[in-house]
C-alpha positions as CSV (number, residue, x, y, z in Angstrom):
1,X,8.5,12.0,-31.3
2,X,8.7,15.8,-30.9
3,X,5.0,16.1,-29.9
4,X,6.1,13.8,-27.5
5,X,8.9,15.5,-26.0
6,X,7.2,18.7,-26.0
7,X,4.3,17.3,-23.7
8,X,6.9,16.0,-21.2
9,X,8.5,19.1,-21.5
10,X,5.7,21.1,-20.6
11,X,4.7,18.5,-17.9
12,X,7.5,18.4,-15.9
13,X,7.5,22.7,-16.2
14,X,3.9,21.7,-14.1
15,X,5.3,19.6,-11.8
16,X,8.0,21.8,-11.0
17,X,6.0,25.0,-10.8
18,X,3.6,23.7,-8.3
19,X,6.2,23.2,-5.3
20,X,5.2,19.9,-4.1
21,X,5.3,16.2,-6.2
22,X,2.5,15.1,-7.2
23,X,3.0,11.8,-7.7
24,X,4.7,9.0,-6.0
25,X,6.2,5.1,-6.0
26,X,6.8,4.0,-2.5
27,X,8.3,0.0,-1.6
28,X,7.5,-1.0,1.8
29,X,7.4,-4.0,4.0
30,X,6.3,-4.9,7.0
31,X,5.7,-6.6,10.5
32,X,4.2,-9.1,11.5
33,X,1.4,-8.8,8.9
34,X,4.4,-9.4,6.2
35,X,3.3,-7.6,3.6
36,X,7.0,-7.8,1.6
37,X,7.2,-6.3,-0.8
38,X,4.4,-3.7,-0.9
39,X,4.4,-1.5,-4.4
40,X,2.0,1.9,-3.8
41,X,1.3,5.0,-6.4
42,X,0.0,7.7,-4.8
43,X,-1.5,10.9,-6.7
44,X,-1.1,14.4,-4.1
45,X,-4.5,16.1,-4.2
46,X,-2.3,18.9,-3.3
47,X,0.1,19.4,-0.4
48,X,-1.8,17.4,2.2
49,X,-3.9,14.9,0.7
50,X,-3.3,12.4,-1.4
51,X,-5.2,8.8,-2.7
52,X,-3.8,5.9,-3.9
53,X,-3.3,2.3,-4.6
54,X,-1.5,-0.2,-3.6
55,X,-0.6,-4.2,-4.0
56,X,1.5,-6.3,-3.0
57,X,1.9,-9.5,-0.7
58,X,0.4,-11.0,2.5
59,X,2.9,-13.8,3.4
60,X,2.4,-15.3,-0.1
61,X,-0.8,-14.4,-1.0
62,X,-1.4,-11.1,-3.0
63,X,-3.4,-8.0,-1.4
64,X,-4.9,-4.9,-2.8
65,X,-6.1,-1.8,-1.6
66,X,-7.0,1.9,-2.0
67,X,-5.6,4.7,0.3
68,X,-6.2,7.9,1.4
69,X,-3.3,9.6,3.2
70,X,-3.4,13.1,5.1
71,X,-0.4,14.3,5.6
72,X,0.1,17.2,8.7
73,X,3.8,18.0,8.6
74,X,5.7,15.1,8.3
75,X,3.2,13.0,10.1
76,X,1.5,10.6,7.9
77,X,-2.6,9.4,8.8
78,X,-3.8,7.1,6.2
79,X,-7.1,4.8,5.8
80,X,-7.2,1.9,3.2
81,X,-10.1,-0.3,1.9
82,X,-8.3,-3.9,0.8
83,X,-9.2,-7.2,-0.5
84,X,-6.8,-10.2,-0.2
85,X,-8.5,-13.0,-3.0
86,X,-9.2,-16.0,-2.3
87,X,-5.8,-18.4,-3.7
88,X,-7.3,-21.6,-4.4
89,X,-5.7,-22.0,-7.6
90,X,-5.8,-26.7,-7.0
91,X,-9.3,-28.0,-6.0
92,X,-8.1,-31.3,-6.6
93,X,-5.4,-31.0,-4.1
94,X,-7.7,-29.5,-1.2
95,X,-6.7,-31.7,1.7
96,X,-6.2,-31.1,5.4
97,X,-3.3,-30.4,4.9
98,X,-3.2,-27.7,2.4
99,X,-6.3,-25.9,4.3
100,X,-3.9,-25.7,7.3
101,X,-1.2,-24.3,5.1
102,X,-3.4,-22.1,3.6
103,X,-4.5,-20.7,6.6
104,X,-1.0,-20.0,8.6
105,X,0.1,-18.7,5.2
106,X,-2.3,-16.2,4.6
107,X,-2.6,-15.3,8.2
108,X,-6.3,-16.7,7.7
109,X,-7.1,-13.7,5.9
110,X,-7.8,-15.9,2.2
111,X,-10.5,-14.1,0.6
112,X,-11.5,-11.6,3.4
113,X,-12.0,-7.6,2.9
114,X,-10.2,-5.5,5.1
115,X,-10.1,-1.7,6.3
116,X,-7.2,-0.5,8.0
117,X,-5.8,3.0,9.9
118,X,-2.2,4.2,9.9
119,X,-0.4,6.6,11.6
120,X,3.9,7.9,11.0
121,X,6.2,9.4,10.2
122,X,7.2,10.6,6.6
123,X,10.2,12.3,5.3
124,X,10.3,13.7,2.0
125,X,13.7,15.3,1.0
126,X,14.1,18.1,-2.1
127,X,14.9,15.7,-4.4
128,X,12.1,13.5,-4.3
129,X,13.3,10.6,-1.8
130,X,11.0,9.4,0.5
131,X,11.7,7.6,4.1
132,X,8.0,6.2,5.9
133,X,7.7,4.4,9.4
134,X,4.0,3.6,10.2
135,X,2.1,1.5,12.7
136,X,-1.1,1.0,12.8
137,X,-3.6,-2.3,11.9
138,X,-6.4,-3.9,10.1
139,X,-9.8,-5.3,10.2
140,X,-10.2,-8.0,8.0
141,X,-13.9,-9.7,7.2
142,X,-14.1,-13.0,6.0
143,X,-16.9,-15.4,5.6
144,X,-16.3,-17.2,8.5
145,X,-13.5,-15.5,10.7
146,X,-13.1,-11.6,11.0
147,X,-10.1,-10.1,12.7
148,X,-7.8,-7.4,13.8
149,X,-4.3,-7.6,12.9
150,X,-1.8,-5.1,13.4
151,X,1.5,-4.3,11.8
152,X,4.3,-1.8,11.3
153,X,5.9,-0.5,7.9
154,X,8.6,0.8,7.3
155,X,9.2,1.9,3.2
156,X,11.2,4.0,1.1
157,X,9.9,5.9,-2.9
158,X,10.3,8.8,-5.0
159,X,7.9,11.7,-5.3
160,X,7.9,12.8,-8.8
């Protein structure tokens, strides 16, 4: 237990000797591609760049994806490479009607690979808070349907 403590110790004396948190948790949702709620870590690079990962939910169907984010003063550029999985959890109940529901669910993007571009603003306060507003959009590629949909986030975390 003290080895423990010790390595905390010195690892938050790291953190807080380097001027800028290195990691983060952010919640976001957003409009109209609904991704609510959207759970991201991100690791800072150092001041200005960070990657990260991210998951969270299209409508009702889960999404993943890995960021990069570029930060220029408080504006915020990010790029993400996503899949959504395909959520056919009941072959047996495949009917005309679920495949309908299925598709205005998951915005028809069941299954389909996606990379998207952000751009917004971030506010990052002293104590580790964190405000984000982004707009932006994504391609997604499916087998049999690709397209574009944009959306807007708006989120809040903790740098740490």
């Amino acid at each position: 237990m003290k080895k423990a403590l010790i390595i905390l110790l010195i690892l938050t004396a790291l953190v807080a000797a380097e001027g800028f948190k290195r990691h983060a948790l952010t919640v976001s949702a957003g409009i109209p591609g609904l991704l609510i709620p959207e759970l991201a870590y991100e690791y800072s690079i150092d001041a200005s760049n960070k990657i990260g990962v991210a998951a969270g939910t299209f409508v009702f169907w889960t999404e993943y994806r890995l960021n990069y984010v570029r930060m220029v003063n408080s504006f915020e550029l990010m790029g993400s490479l996503g899949y959504v999985p395909d959520n056919d959890g009941d072959d047996d109940d495949d009917g005309m009607f679920d495949d309908m529901f299925e598709s205005i669910l998951s915005g028809g993007t069941s299954g389909a690979k996606f990379v998207s571009a952000t751009g917004g603003y971030r506010y990052t306060a002293d104590g580790g808070f964190i405000f984000r507003a982004v707009g932006g959009g994504g391609y997604f590629f499916n087998d049999d349907d690709s397209r574009f949909i944009p959306f807007f986030q708006i989120g809040i975390g903790y740098g740490f």
